[in-house]
C-alpha positions, 0 to 999 in steps of 0.5 A: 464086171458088167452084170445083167440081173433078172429078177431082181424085184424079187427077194433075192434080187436086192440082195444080190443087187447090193452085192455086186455093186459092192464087189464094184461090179456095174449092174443092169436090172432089165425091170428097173427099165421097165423090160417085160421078161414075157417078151423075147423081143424086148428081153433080146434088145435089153441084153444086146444094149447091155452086152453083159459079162455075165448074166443072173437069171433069177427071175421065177415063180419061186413058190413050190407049193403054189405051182400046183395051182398053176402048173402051166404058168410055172413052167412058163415062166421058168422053163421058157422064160429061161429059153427066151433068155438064153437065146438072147444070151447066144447072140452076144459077142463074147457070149457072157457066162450065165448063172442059172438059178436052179432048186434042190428040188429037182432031186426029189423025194430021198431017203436019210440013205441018200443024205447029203444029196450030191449033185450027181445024184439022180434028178426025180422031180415030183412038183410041178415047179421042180420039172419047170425047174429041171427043164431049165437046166437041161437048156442051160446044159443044151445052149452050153454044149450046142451054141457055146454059151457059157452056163454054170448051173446053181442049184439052190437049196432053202435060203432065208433071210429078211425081206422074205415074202410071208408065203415061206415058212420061215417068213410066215412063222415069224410073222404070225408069231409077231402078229399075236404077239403084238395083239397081245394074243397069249393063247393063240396057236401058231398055225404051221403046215408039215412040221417033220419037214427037214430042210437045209438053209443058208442065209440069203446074204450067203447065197449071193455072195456063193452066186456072184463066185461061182460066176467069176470061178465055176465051171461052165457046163457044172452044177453046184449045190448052194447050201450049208450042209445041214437039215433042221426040221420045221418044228425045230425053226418054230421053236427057235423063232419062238425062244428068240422073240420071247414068245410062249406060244403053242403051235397047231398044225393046219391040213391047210398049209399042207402040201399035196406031196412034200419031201421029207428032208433035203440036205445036201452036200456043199464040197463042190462049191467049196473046192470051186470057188472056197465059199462057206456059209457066213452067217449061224442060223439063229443070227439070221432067224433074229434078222427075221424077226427085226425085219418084221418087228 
């Protein structure tokens, strides 16, 4: 099929780029061509000349913490920045089906009665990139519902994988952990942020190929977790990351890395997605945490 992909610069971007090319589909990423997805005029014009079967809006401020700085231009980016492409979508004849990109973070904080977290569980976003994000959602089910735009719904829990920016935990552990470990700094403590988090991770390579079938067998209108339906703490990834780079290191929490609010576990529950499309995670998450560490390496 003829895809458009916004956001494709980013790190899930290569990755999904690289998968459909490989599934045969032809893609067009507006900011290979220098489209500025902050202008609706040259955004509308990029989708009209592509007349897309389907549309990947990835493109966001994806970082949860750093939306605090910024709360404004998160909302911006990913609230708007969805209006603006939906309402380029709706003038396309046949109108392509769109996959919104969405984060588990629109349920907020739960309790371990809560767990796995369905997708008909109550929205209660606490952050600010979490509201940009619901609100993104509820135009996509608007322009669905009102203008027949075909929109499927992802919510995305934590994905990780090589090429991830440092500023993610995974990501960042890892590169400090390489880092002491090439200047030969034995007794240097790993600095973490909050390590009882629990979250729940599926490889990136996973999280493409989940994004590419629900495209093709969704439901329009639906919303599906993308997830592998396990939690594993953050100290318990450290520890990992650490045995697998052969690393004897200690870690220190640092008040610094800290978020002003942070959900303590977020699992969620994958039979949706499954029964859709029959996606299951591919890749065991120490075989992803190496890829991590070679990447960096």
């Amino acid at each position: 099929m003829r895809a458009f992909v916004t956001g494709g610069h980013g790190f899930v971007g290569p990755h999904l780029l690289a998968h459909l090319v490989d599934s045969g589909d032809e893609v067009i990423a507006p900011e290979q061509h220098d489209v500025d997805l902050d202008d609706p005029e040259a955004l509308t014009a990029a989708v009209l000349d592509a007349q897309p079967e389907a549309i990947y809006h990835l493109a966001a401020l994806a970082h949860v913490g750093e939306s605090w700085a910024d709360p404004a231009r998160t909302f911006d980016v990913n609230a708007v920045g969805t209006l603006r492409l939906l309402e380029a979508a709706r003038q396309v004849d046949p109108k392509p089906r769109v996959l919104l990109i969405g984060s588990s973070e629109v349920y907020g904080p739960v309790t371990p009665d809560d767990v796995p977290i369905t997708e008909d569980h109550p929205l209660n976003p606490v952050t600010p990139y979490a509201v940009s994000k619901v609100a993104a959602e509820f135009l996509g089910v608007q322009y669905n519902a009102g203008f027949d735009v075909p929109v499927i719904r992802a919510r995305s829990f934590n994905h990780i994988g090589p090429g991830q920016s440092g500023r993610f935990v995974v990501n960042d552990i890892a590169s400090r952990i390489i880092e002491a470990m090439k200047a030969g700094a034995a007794n240097a403590p790993i600095r973490v942020g909050n390590l009882s988090a629990r979250r729940d991770y599926t490889d990136v390579r996973d999280v493409v190929r989940a994004y590419r079938m629900l495209i093709d067998r969704g439901t329009r209108g639906e919303a599906y977790n993308v997830c592998s339906g396990a939690d594993v703490s953050v100290e318990d990834l450290a520890h990992r990351l650490l045995e697998l780079a052969g690393a004897d290191l200690k870690l220190e929490v640092d008040p610094a890395l800290m978020r002003p609010v942070d959900v303590p576990v977020l699992v969620g529950d994958n039979t949706r997605i499954r029964a859709a499309t029959g996606w299951a995670p591919n890749y065991a998450l120490d075989d992803t945490l190496r890829d991590v560490l070679a990447a960096i390496s």
